[in-house]
C-alpha positions in Angstrom: 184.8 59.5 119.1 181.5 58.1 120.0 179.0 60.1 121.7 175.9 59.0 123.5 173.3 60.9 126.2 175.5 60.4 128.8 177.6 63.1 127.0 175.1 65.4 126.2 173.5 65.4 130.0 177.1 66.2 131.2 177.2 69.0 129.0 173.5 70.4 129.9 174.3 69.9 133.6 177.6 72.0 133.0 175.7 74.7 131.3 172.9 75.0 133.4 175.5 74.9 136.3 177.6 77.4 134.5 174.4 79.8 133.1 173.2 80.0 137.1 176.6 80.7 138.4 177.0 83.3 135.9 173.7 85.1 136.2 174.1 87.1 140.0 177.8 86.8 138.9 176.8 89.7 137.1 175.8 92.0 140.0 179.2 90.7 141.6 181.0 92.6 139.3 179.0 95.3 138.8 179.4 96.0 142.5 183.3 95.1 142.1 182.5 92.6 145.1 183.5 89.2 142.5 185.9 88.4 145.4 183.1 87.8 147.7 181.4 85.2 144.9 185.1 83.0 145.6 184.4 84.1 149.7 180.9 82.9 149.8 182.0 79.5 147.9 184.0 79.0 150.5 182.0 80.2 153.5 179.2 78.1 153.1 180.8 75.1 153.7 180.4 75.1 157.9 176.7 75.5 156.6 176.9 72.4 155.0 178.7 70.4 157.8 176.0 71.7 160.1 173.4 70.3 157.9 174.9 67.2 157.6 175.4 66.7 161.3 172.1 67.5 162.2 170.1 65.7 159.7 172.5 62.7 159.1 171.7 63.2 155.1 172.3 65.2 152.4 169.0 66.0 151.7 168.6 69.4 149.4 166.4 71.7 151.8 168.6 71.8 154.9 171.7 72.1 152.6 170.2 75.0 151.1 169.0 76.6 154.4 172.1 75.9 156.0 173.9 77.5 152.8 172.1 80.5 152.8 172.6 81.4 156.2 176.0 81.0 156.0 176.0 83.0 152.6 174.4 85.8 154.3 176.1 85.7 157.7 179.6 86.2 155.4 177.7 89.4 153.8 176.6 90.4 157.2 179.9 89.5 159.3 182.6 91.2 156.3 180.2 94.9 156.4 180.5 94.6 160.1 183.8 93.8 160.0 184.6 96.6 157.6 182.4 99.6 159.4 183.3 98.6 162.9 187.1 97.3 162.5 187.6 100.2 160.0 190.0 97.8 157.7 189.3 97.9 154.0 186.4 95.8 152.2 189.0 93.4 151.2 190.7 92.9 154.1 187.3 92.1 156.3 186.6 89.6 153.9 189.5 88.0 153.7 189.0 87.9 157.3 185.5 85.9 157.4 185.5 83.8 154.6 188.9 82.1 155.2 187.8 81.8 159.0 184.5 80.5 158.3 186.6 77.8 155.4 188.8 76.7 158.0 185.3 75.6 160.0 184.0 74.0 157.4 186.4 72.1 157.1 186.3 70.9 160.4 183.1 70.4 160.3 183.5 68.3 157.6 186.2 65.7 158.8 184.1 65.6 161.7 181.1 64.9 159.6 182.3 62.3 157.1 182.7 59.6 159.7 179.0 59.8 160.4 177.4 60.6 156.9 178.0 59.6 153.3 180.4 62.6 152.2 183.2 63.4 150.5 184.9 66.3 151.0 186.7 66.3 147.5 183.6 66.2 145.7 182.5 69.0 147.0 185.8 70.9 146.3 186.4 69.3 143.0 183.3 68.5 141.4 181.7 65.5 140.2 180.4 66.6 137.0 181.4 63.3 134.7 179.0 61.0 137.5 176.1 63.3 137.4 174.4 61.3 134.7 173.8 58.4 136.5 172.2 59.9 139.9 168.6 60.2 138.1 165.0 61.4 139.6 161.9 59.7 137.7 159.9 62.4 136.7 155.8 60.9 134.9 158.3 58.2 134.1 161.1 60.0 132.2 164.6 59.7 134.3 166.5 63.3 134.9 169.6 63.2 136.1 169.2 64.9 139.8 171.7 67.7 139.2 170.1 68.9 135.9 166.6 69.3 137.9 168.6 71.1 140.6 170.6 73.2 138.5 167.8 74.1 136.4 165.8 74.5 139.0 168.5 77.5 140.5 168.5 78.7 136.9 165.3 79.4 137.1 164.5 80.9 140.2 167.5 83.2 139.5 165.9 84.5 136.0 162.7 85.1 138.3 165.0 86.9 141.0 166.3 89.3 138.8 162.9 90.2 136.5 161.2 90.4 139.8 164.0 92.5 141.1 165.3 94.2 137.6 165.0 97.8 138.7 166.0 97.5 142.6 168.9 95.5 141.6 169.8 97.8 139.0 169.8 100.9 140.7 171.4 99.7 144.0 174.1 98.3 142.1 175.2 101.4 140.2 174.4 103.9 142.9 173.1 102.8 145.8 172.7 105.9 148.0 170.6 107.0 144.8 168.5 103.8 146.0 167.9 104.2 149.0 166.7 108.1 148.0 164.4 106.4 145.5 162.8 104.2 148.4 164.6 101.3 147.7 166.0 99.3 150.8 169.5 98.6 149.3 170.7 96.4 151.8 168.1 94.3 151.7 169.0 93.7 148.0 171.7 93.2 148.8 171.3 90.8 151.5 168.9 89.3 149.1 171.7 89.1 146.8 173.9 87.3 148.3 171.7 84.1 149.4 170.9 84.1 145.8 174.6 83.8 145.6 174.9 81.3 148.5 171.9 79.2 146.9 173.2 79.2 143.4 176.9 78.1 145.0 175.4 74.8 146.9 173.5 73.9 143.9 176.6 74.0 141.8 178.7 72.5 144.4 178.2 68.5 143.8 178.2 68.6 140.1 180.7 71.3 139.0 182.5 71.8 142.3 183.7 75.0 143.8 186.3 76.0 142.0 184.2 76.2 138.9 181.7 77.4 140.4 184.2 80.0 141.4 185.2 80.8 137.7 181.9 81.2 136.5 180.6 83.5 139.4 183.3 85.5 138.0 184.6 85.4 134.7 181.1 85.3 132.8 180.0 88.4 134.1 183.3 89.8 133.6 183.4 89.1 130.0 179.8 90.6 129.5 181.5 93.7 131.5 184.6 94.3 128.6 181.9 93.5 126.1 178.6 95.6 126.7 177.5 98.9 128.7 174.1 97.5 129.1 173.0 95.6 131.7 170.7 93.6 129.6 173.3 92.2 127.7 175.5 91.6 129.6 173.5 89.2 131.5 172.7 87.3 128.2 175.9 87.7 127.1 176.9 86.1 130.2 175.0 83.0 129.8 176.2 82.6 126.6 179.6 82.5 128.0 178.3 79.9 130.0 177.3 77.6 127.5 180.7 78.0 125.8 182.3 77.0 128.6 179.9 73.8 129.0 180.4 72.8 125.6 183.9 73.7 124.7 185.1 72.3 128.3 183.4 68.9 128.0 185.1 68.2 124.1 188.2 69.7 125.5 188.2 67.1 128.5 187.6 64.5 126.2 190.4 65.2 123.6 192.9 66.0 126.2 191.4 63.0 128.8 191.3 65.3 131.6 188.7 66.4 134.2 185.5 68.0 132.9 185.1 70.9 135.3 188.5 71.8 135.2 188.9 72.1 131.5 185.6 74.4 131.4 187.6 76.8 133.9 190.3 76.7 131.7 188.0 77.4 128.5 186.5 80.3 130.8 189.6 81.8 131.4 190.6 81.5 127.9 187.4 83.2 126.9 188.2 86.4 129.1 191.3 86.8 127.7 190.1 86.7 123.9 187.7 89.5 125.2 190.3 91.5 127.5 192.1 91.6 123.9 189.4 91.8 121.0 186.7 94.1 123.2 185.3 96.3 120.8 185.8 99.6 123.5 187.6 98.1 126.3 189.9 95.6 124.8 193.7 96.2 125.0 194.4 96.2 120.8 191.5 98.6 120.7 192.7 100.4 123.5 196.4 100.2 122.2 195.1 101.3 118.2 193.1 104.3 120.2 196.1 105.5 121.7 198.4 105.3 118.7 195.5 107.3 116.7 195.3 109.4 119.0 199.7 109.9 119.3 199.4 110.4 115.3 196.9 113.0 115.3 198.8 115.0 117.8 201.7 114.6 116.0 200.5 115.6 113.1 198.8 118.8 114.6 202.6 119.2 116.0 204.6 118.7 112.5 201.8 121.0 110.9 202.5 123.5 113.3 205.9 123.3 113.3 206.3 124.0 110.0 204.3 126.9 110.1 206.5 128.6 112.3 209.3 127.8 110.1 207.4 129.9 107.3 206.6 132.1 109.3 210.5 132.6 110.5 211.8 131.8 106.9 209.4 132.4 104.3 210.2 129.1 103.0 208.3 126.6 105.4 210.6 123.7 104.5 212.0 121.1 106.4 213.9 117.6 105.5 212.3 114.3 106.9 215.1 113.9 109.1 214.6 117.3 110.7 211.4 117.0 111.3 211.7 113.8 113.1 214.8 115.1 115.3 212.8 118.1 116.2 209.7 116.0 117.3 211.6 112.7 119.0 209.6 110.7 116.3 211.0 107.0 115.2 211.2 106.1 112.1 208.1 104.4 111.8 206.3 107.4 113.7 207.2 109.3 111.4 206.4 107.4 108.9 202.8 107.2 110.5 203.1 111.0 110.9 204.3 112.6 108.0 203.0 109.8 105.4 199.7 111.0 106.9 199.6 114.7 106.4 200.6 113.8 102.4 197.6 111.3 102.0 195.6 113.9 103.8 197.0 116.7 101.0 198.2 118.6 104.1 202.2 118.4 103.0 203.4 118.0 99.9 207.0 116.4 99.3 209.2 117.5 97.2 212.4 115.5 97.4 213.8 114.7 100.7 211.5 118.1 102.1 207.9 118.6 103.0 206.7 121.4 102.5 202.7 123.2 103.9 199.8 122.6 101.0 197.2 125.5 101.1 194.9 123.2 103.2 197.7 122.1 105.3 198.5 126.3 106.3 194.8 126.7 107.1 194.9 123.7 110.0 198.3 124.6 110.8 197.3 128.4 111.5 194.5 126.9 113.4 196.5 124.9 115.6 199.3 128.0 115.8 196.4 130.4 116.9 195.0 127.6 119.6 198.6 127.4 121.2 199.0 131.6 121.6 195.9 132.2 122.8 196.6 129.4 125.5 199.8 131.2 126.1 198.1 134.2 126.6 195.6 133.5 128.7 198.1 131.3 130.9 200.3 134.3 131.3 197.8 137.1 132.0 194.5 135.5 133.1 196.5 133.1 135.5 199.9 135.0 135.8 201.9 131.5 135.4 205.8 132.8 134.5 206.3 132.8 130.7 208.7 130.0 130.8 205.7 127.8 132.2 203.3 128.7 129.5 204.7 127.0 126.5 204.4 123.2 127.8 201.2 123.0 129.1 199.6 125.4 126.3 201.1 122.7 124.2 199.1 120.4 126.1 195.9 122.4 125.9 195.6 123.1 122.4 195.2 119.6 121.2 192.5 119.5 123.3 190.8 122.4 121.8 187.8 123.4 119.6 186.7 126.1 117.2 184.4 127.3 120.0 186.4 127.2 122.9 189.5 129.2 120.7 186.6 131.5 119.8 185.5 131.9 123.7 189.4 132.1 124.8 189.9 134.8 122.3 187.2 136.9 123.4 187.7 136.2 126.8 191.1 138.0 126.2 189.9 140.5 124.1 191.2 139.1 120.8 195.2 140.0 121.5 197.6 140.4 118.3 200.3 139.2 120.1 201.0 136.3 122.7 203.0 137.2 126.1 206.8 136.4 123.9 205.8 139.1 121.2 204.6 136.9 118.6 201.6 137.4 116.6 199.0 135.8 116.7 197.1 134.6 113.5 193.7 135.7 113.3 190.8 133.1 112.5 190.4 133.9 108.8 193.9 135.2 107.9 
């Protein structure tokens, strides 16, 4: 596979595309309003038609004036909507943006028989062409739509330095904005012609529907990946430039269309993330819950077979029994009871387990947490006795040392619960 400039401009005007795009994305999903990035791609376009009719060219300024306008107006036109109408955010800008799409597109038939314009482009993209419209610049050719998209890259880094805190703030909370002094809806209004801008600058390279994707899923990746909002924004652009790269060789291998294929790569990237996120992925989530089904488990086996000792004086119970008496399968309880014996908290002696001395100590623990729950269910918040069992089971797995300590004073350290039965004391 040979590779020339050509290539590598196609993959810089992709990634400063992308890395723009991704940037107020950001604040998009922070303010879970990513739907109105796909809205105001679509909006702008009866700005653009306007431009073009009234100019005749497709010269950048009115593009961009017209653009932002329109970008704003959707902003403007959906909180209107939404406060006035009384229908849900959603719903109002579903509302605007797919009415103010359906004039742009007018506006465009009507304009491409009396400018040079073509409607798919600005859908689809042009991003394999972009090379050979170049600007001479002290006698160096660029390529137009690098020193464009660079250009929006640019003034959107200044934007949000300039704009770190305000932007910030109104994002998370923005009532605690406006008490602060900041004008939150003119940040936000500032916002979205960022938004707006960024989109129109995108548009003839990378088209909208990648500009779409990487509005959205940049940001959104940084999101599953990071708490802080400085991160996440370079975490974002990094994203970008993954999709620029791995898009363009992934076009080329499969002979397919450049913009495309980097939406694709996108949307592949969010889903590695959605799965591998550290915190927020789904194998971490799924390995958090199943530690966190084990442990109670284990607290419930360990109790368990304390209150066969106590019943018994043997405190022994076969595999299968304790499985049956705790709905465990077979690999739960392998998980379960397997545990407890690498933890020295059982101790198996042929097809039984039976309580080590350090095993007792946790299981009195947990056997003193449950009673004391009971207790204070039945007499603090006179719940019936046959309510008290479940949800004290519920509580006490949930339970400290301090917070037994205070429920026990609190009901003035009882020796029995409300069924009669004793309640171990702390170092019995």
């Amino acid at each position: 596979m040979t590779w020339s400039s050509f290539d590598s401009w196609i993959i810089v005007i992709g990634f400063l595309a992308a890395a723009s795009c991704s940037l107020p994305g950001c604040y998009l999903v922070l303010r879970r309003m990513s739907l109105m990035g796909d809205a105001i791609s679509h909006a702008v376009l009866p700005g653009l038609a306007i431009a073009f009719l009234l100019t005749s060219s497709r010269a950048s300024w009115p593009m961009f004036l017209g653009a932002v306008v329109t970008g704003v107006l959707t902003a403007v036109l959906t909180q209107g909507i939404q406060r006035l109408g009384r229908v849900e955010a959603t719903a109002a800008l579903g509302i605007v943006f797919t009415t103010l799409f359906a004039l742009g597109l007018i506006l465009l038939r009507m304009a491409a028989d009396k400018v040079d314009l073509d409607p798919d482009c600005v859908l689809y993209g042009a991003i394999e062409l972009t090379p050979l419209d170049v600007v001479s610049i002290g006698g160096i050719d660029l390529p137009r739509a690098a020193i464009v998209n660079g250009l929006m890259l640019v003034l959107n880094t200044l934007f949000i330095i300039i704009f770190y805190k305000e932007l910030k703030v109104s994002s998370f909370d923005p009532q605690l904005a406006t008490t602060l002094g900041i004008n939150a809806e003119l940040i936000h209004l500032m916002l979205m012609g960022m938004v707006a801008a960024t989109v129109v600058a995108a548009f003839e390279s990378v088209g909208s529907i990648l500009v779409i994707a990487m509005i959205v899923v940049p940001g959104a990746v940084g999101y599953l990946l990071t708490d802080r909002l400085g991160l996440m924004l370079i975490l974002s652009v990094v994203v970008a430039a993954g999709c620029a790269v791995l898009g363009y060789l992934g076009a080329r291998a499969a002979d397919t269309v450049t913009a495309g294929m980097m939406a694709v790569v996108a949307g592949g990237i969010f889903l590695l993330a959605l799965l591998a996120s550290p915190r927020y992925g789904i194998i971490s989530s799924a390995l958090t819950n199943l530690q966190l089904s084990v442990r109670i488990a284990q607290q419930d086996a360990l109790a368990m077979l304390y209150r066969v000792e106590e019943l018994t004086q043997r405190g022994a119970m076969a595999t299968g029994h304790v499985r049956e008496a705790l709905n465990l399968s077979p690999l739960m309880g392998y998980f379960t009871l397997g545990g407890l014996q690498r933890r020295g908290m059982v101790a198996q002696r042929g097809a039984e387990y039976w309580l080590t001395n350090l095993g007792r100590i946790e299981a009195r623990g947990m056997v003193r947490t449950h009673r004391l729950w009971e207790s204070y269910l039945a007499r603090v918040l006179e719940m019936p006795l046959d309510h008290v069992h479940l949800s004290a089971e519920r509580l006490e797995h949930a339970t400290d040392l301090d917070l037994q300590r205070r429920l026990s004073e609190r009901l003035g350290s009882p020796a029995t619960d409300p069924h009669g039965q004793k309640i171990p004391s702390e170092d019995s």
